[in-house]
C-alpha positions as CSV (number, residue, x, y, z in Angstrom):
1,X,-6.9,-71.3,70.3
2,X,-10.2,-72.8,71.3
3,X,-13.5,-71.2,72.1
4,X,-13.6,-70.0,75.9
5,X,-17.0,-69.8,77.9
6,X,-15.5,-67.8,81.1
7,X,-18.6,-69.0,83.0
8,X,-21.5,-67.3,81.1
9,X,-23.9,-67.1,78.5
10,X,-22.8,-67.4,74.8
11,X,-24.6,-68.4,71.9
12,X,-21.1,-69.6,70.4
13,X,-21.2,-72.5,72.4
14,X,-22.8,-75.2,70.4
15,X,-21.0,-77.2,67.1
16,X,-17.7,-75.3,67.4
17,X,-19.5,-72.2,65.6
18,X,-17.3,-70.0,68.5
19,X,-14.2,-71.6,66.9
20,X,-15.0,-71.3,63.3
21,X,-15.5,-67.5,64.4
22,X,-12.1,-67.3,66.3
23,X,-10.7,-69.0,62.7
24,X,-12.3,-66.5,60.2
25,X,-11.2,-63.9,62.5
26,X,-7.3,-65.3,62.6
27,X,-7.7,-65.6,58.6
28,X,-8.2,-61.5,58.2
29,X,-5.4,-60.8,60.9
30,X,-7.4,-57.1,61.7
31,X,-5.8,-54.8,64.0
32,X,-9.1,-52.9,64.6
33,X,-12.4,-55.0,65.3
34,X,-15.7,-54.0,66.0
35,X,-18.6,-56.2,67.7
36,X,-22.3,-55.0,67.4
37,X,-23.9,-57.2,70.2
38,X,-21.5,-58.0,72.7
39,X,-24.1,-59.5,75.6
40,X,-22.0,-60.8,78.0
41,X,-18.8,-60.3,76.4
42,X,-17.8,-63.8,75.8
43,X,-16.8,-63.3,72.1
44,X,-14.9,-60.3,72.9
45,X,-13.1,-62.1,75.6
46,X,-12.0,-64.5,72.9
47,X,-11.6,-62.1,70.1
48,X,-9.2,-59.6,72.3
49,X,-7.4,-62.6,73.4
50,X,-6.9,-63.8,69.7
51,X,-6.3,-60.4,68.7
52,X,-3.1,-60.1,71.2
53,X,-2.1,-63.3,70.2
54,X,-1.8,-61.9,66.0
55,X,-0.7,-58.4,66.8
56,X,0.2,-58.2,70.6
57,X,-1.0,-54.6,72.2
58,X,-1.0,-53.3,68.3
59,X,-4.7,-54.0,68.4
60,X,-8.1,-52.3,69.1
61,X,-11.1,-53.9,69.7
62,X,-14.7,-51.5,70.2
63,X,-18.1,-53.4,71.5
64,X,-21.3,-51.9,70.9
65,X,-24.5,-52.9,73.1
66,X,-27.4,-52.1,75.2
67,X,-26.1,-53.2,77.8
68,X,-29.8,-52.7,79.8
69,X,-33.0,-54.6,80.1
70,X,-36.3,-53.8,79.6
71,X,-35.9,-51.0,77.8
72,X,-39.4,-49.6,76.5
73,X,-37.4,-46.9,73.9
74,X,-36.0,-49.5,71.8
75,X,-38.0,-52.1,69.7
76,X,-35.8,-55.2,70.0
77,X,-35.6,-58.3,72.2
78,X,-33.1,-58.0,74.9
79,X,-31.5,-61.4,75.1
80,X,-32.2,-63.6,78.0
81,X,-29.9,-63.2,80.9
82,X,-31.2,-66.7,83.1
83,X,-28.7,-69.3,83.4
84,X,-30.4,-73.2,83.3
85,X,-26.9,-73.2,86.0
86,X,-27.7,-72.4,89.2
87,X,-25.1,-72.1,90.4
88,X,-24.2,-69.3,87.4
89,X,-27.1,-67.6,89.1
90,X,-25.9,-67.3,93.1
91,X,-21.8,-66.8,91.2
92,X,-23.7,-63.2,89.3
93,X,-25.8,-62.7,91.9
94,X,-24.0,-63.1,95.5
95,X,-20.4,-63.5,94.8
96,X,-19.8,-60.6,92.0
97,X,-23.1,-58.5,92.8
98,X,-23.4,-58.1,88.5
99,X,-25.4,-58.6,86.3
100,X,-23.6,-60.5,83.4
101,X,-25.4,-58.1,80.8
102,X,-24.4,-55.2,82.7
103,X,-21.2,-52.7,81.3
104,X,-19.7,-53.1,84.5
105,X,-19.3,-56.5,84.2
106,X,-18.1,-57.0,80.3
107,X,-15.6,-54.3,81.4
108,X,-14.7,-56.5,84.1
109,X,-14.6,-59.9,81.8
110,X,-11.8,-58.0,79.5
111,X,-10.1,-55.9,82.1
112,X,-7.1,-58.0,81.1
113,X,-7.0,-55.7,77.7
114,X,-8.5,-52.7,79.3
115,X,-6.2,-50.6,77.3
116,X,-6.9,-52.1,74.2
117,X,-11.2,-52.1,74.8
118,X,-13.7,-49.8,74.0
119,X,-16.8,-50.2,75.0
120,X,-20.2,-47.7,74.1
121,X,-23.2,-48.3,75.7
122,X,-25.9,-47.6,73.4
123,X,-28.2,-48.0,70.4
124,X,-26.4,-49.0,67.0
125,X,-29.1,-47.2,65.0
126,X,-27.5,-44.0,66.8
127,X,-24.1,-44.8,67.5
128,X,-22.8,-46.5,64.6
129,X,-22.9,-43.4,62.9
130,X,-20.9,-41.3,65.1
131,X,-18.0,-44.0,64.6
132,X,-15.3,-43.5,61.5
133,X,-16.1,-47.0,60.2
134,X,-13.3,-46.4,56.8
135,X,-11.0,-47.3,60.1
136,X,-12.6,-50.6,60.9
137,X,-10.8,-53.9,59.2
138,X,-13.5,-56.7,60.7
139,X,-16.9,-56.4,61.7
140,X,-18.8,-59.0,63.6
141,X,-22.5,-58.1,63.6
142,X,-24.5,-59.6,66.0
143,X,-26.7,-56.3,67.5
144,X,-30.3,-56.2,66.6
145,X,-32.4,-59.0,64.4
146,X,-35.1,-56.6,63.9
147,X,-34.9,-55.3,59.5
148,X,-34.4,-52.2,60.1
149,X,-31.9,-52.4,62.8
150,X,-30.0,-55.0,60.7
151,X,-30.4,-52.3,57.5
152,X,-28.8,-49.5,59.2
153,X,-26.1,-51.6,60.5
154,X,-24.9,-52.9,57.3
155,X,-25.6,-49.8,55.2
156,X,-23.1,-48.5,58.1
157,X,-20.7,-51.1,57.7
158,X,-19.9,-49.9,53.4
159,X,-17.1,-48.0,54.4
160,X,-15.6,-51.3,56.5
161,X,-16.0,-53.5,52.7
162,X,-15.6,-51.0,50.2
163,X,-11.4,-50.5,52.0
164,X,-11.4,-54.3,52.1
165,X,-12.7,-55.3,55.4
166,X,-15.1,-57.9,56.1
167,X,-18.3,-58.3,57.9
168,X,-19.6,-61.0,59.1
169,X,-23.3,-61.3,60.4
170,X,-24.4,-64.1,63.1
171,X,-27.6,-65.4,63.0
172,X,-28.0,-65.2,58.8
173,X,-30.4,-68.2,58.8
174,X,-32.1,-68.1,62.4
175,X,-35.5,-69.1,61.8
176,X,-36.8,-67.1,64.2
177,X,-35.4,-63.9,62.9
178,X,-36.1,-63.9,59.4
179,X,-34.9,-60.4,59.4
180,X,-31.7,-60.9,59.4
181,X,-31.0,-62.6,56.6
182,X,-34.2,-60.7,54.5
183,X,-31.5,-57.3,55.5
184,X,-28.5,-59.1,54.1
185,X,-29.5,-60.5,51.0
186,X,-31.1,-57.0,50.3
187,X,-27.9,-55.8,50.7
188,X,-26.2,-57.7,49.2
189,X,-27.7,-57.9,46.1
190,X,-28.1,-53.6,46.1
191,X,-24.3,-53.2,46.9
192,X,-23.5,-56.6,44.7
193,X,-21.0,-57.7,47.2
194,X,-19.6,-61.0,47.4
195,X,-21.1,-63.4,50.1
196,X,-20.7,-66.6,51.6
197,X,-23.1,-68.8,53.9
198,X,-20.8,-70.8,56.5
199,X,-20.9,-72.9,59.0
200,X,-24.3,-74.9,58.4
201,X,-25.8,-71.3,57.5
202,X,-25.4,-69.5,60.3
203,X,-22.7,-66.5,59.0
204,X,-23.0,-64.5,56.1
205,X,-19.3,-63.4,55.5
206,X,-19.6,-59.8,53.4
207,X,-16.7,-58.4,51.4
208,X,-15.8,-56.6,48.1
């Protein structure tokens, strides 16, 4: 199964890292997945439809995001929605009336696996603890960059390793969010997990 781009934004897109995702995934075989970060819902596309491939309809998968722009309440960057395609821009825009970033339209990007999605519109520093993570086999953490955002997100993620799960965090050695992988390595080392740096640095893959 290969990486699909489904017309909009990803930032899988470049040196197969959304196939070495869709392999690591395929590896764990998990029946329940959770994404913190789901933007336009590209991954989650792929991920459902790797998912049904492994375990048919046996499977969940729950995405967590914003889902808004310019949001003054929350201290992160909001990912940038323009396309360099303009013709991306009049498809959004004129033909589907959405915008990409929108729920409405991630719910419309998986409505092939509608009974199988879950998607929570909101912030992961509140949300994530509302969830019964102990029931979460693979984590693919992508939300905020920001340290403490990252922080909370892990330290909510324990009860996802400590049953055996794995996380795996995008974005580990982004230069231009040092938080990311400051948060992990913290963690890491406080928790004394294992951890391994793939694909030219860019995921951290957490487990016991």
């Amino acid at each position: 199964m290969k990486y699909k781009k489904y017309f909009r934004k990803t930032s899988l897109k470049q040196k197969g890292h959304g196939d070495f995702l869709l392999n690591e995934v395929r590896k764990e075989k998990p029946k329940i997945f959770l994404e913190i970060g789901v933007f336009h819902g590209v991954t989650a596309r792929n991920v459902c439809e790797l998912l049904y491939q492994i375990n048919k309809d046996d499977f969940k998968y729950i995405g967590l995001d914003l889902f808004e722009e310019n949001n003054e309440n929350i201290n992160e960057v909001i990912p940038n929605n323009t396309f360099t395609n303009p013709f991306k821009n009049i498809y959004f825009k004129y033909i589907k009336k959405q915008n990409p970033y929108s729920l409405v339209s991630v719910k419309d990007l998986l409505r092939k696996f509608e009974e199988n999605v879950h998607l929570i519109k909101g912030n992961s520093n509140k949300i994530l603890k509302k969830i019964n993570m102990s029931k979460i086999d693979y984590v693919f953490l992508d939300g905020g960059h920001e340290y403490n955002t990252v922080r909370n997100d892990l330290e909510n993620c324990i009860d996802v390793i400590n049953k055996g799960g794995t996380v795996l965090c995008d974005d580990y050695s982004l230069v231009t969010t040092p938080d990311v992988k400051k948060a992990v390595d913290e963690f890491i080392k406080e928790n004394q997990y294992n951890v391994e740096i793939l694909c030219d640095n860019r995921f951290a893959k957490i487990q016991k």
